[in-house]
N, C-alpha and C positions, 0 to 999 in steps of 0.2 A: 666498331659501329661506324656505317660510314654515310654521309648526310647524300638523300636521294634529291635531284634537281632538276627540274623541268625539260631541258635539254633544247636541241636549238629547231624550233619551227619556223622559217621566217619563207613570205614571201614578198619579193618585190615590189615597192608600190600598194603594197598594205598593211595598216596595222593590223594586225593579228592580237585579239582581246579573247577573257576567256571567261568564264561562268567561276564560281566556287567550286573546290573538288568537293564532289561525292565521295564519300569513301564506301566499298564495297566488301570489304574485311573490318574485323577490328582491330585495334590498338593492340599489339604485342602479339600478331597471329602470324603462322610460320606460311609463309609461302614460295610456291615452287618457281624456277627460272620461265619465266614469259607469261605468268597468272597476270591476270589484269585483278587489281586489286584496287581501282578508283578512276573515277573519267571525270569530264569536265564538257560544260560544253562550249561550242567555238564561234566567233562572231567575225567577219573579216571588211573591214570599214579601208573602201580607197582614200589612198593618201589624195590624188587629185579626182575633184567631182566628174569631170571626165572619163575616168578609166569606168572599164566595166565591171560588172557584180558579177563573180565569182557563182558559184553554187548556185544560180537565180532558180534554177527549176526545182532545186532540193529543199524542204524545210526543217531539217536538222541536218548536224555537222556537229562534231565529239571528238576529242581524243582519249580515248581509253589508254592509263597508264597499267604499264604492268612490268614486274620486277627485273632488273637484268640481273639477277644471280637469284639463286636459293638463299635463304634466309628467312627471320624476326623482323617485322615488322614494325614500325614505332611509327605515328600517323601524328604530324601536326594539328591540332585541332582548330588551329584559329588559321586554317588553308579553308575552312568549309565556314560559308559566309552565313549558310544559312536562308531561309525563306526562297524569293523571286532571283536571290545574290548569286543562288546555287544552279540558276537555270538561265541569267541572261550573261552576256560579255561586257565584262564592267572591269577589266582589271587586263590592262597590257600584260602580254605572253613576254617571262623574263625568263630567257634559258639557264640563268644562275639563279635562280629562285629554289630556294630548297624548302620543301614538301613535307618532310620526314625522314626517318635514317631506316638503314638497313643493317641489322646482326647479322653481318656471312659467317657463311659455314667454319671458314679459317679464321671467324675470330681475331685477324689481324687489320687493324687500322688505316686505315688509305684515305683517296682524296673524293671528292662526290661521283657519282654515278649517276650519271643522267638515265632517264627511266625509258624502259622501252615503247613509245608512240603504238598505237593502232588509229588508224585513223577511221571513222563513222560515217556515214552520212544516206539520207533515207528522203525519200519520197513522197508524201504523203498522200491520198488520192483523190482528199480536196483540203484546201486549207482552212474551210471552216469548222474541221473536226478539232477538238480538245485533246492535245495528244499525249499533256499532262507531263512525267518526268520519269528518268529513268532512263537505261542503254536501248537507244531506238524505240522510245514507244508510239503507237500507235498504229492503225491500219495503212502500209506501204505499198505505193506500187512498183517498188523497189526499193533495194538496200543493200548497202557497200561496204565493204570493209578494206584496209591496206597498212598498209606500213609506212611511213614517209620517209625511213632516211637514206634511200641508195637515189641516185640521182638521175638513173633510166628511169622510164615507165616502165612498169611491169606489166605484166603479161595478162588478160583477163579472162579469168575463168569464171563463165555466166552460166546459172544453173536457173532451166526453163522445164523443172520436172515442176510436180505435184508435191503430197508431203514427202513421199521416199527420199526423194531427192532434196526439198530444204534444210531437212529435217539435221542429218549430218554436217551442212554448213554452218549452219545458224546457231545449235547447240541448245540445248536447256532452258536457256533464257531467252533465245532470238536474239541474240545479239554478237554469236560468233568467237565468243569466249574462249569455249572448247577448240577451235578448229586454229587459233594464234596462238595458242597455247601449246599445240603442236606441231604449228608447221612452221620451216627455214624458211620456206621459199619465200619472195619477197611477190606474192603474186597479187593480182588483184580481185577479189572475189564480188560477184553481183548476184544477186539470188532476186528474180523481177518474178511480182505474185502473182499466185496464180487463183485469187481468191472470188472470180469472176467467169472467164474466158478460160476453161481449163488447155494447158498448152498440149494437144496432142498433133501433131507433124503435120496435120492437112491444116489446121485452125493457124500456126506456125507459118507455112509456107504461103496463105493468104496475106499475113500479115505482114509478111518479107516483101510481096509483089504489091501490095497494093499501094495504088498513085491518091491521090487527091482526088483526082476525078471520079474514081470506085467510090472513096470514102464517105464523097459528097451526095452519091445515093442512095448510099445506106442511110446516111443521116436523115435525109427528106424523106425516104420512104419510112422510116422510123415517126419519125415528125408527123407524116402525115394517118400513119395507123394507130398508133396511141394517143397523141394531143389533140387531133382533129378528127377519133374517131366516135362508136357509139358507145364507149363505154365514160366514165367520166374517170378521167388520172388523179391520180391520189400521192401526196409528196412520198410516199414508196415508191407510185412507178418512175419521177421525177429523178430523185435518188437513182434506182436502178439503170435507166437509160444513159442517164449521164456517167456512172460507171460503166457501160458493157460501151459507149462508142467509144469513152478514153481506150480501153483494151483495144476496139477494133482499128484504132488508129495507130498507135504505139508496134513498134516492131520492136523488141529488145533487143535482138541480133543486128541492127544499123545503128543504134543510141551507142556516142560518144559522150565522156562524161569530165568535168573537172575534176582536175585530180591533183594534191598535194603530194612532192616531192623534194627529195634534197636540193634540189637545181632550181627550185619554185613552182609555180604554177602550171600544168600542164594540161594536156587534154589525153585520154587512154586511147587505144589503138581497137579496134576490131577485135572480138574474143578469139583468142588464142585456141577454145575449146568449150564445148557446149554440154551441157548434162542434160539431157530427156530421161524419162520417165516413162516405161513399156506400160504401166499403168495407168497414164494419161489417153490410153487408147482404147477408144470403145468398138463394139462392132456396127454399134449403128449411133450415126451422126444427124444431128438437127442442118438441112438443106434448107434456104431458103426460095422458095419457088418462080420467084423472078429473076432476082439480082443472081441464084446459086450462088451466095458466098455460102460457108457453114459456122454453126455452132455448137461448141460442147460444156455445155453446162453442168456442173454437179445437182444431183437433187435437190441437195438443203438448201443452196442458193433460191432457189427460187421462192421459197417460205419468204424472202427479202421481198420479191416484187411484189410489186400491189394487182389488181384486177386487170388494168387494160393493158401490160405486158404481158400477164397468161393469157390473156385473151387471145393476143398478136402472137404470142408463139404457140397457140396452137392452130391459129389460121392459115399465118402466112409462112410457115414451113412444114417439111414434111418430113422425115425417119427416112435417113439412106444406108441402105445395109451396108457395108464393106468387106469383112474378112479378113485373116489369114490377107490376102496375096495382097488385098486394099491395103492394110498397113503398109507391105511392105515396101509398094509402089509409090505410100504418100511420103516414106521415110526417104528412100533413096532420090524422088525429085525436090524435096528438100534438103538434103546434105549437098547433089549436083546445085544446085541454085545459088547455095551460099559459097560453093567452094570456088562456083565459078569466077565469086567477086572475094573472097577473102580469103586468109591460109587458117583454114577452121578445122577444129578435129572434133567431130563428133564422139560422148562418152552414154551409153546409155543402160541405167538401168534394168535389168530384166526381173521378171516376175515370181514370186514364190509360185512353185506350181502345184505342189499339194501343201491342203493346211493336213493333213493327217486325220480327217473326219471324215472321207468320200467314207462311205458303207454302199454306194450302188453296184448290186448284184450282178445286174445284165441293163445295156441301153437301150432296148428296141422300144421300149414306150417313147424317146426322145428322137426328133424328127433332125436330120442330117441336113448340114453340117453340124455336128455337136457342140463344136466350139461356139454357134452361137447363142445356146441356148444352157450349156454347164460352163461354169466359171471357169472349174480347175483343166477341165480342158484347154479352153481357149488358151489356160497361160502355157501350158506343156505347148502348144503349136508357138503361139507369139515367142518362147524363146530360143525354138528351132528355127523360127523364121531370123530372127535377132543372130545365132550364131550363124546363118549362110550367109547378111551382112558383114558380116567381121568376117570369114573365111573370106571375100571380097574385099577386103582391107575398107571396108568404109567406115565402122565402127569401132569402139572397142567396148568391151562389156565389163559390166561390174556383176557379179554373180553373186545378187543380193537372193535366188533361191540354194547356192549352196553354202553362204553367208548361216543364213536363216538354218537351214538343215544340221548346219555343226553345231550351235548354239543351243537348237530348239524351238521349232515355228510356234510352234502353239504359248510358249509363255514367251518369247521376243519380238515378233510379228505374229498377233493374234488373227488380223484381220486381211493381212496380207499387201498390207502400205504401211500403219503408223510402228513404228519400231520403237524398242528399248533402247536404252542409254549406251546397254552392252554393246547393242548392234552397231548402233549409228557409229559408234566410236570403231567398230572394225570398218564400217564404211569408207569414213574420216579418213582411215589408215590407207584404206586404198587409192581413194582420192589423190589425196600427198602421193603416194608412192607413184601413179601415174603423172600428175604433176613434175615430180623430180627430175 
């Protein structure tokens, strides 16, 4: 049995304080090499009033512990404080502080084992939401996960899909459990939501280009259609606008982020690689008729807004068709745009393209292009269109329709985005494997 112990987090110039552990297993339960089996959460107070705060835009930070060998489990109980003890940073980070022991596998005796670090931290989308307790709760406009102990930055891989694409980073819980649990690499993961502004390649490539002075007219014209028009706003529309301008300002692809490290404190680098989501593309996009920025919105989202945003979206834009060739045009001056300022590798997912239900006999009742008017179509083109990308080296593809097809579309991707556990976990695997 060998006593498990905090191990060393330290960065310069701050104390590093820490919440009561959560335990996330119980007492005497066997777990596997890199489970996260308890977190804590993290508070970082400068030593001189002068320095700066750390994480200021983030409002949680975590360290999720989890096992460095296979083994039994044995959970100190007076490490978990209990109540508000368990949720604020009240208790200096002591890297010989021992936690709990671990029964390995060899059953032979040794010295402590410092526990393997994940490190958390999330965005919230206003901070007057209640985000309560638990690994990353609450509604993010982003969320991170890393490793702190190699003393480069690692690498960051930002995933800017829909669900297809969270879904396998995040894991089960949204908190990324699944995906440290199996991967070596010491990478940095960002998954920025998409629970507003759905991210498809033209909405993307707006939000890469646009300056201050664009943003500033959307805002006013915003301002002045809804708060000063004739409908009266309702704190739903208040809410919803103040969500959809953060989206329209926020570029996820230029956000640097603080980032804890063996060497201390640092800042991460420009994403390494990008995930999209051929799902996040529709054939016809919300144009707005002045300004021509665009917007794509999910349906249910809009149940959110109150009167005088349906109002404004249905006056002051209008349905622009695209296509088959539009995708493809909005994908490629989006990949040219970033690559031209970063070393970015775009990875994107493609579409299951039969669910295994078409029964349509003959299509002459349906008016051409097909694709815009049957689903299963449009995805047979979209990943034709996706693999003459990659035969141009601009992409590389994850082939979540022949994923889906070994598996069984119909009981693992029912719908043809949200996935089974089976799935995500072959996704996961490809991830990693591309990553490696």
């Amino acid at each position: 049995m060998r006593p498990l112990c905090l191990g060393k987090l330290e960065i310069p110039g701050y104390a590093v304080k820490k919440s009561g552990i959560v335990w996330l297993l119980p007492d005497h339960a066997v777990c596997e090499k890199n489970q996260i089996f308890g977190f804590c959460n993290i508070s970082l107070e400068p030593i001189s009033p002068a320095a700066p705060r750390p994480f200021e835009n983030e409002t949680i930070l975590q360290a999720a512990l989890a096992a460095p060998a296979a083994g039994r489990l044995r959970a100190d109980p007076e490490t978990s404080f209990g109540g508000y003890l368990n949720f604020l940073g009240v208790q200096l980070w002591d890297p010989h502080s021992i936690i709990g022991f671990l029964e390995t596998d060899d059953g032979q005796p040794g010295g402590r084992l410092p526990v393997r670090l994940c490190m958390l931290a999330g965005k919230l989308f206003t901070r007057l939401a209640d985000y309560g307790t638990g690994l990353l709760p609450g509604w993010h406009s982003h969320a991170r996960a890393w490793r702190p102990e190699l003393a480069d930055v690692p690498a960051t891989l930002l995933s800017l899909g829909i669900c297809d694409a969270r879904g396998p980073l995040l894991g089960d819980d949204a908190s990324f459990l699944e995906f440290f649990a199996e991967a070596e690499s010491p990478c940095h993961i960002l998954v920025a939501g998409n629970d507003l502004l759905v991210p498809s390649a033209l909405c993307l490539l707006e939000q890469f280009e646009r300056d201050d002075t664009a943003y500033n007219l959307i805002a006013r014209e915003l301002e002045q259609a809804v708060f000063n028009g004739p409908i009266k706003p309702t704190p739903q529309d208040h809410f919803f606008a103040g969500a959809l301008l953060e989206a329209l300002r926020a570029s996820p692809i230029r956000e640097t982020h603080d980032i804890i490290t063996g060497a201390g404190l640092q800042k991460t680098s420009p994403p390494a690689a990008i995930i999209l989501s051929a799902n996040a593309e529709p054939m016809r996009i919300l144009r707005h008729k002045i300004l021509a920025y665009h917007l794509h919105l999910h349906h249910f989202q809009l149940a959110a807004a109150g009167p005088a945003i349906r109002a404004w979206l249905q006056t002051a834009f209008e349905p622009a068709p695209r296509g088959i060739a539009g995708i493809k045009h909005d994908y490629e001056t989006l990949i040219t745009a970033v690559q031209a300022q970063f070393e970015t590798k775009f990875i994107v997912l493609n579409r299951m393209s039969s669910s295994g239900r078409e029964d349509l006999a003959f299509y002459a009742p349906f008016d051409a292009p097909l694709s815009q008017t049957l689903v299963h179509v449009a995805a047979k083109e979209i990943n034709l269109m996706l693999h003459d990308l990659a035969a141009a080296g601009k992409i590389t593809i994850i082939d979540i329709d022949a994923l889906a097809a070994e598996l069984g579309g119909a009981q693992h991707l029912p719908d043809g985005t949200h996935q089974s556990g089976e799935l995500q976990s072959r996704i996961r695997g490809e991830i990693l494997r591309l990553m490696a």
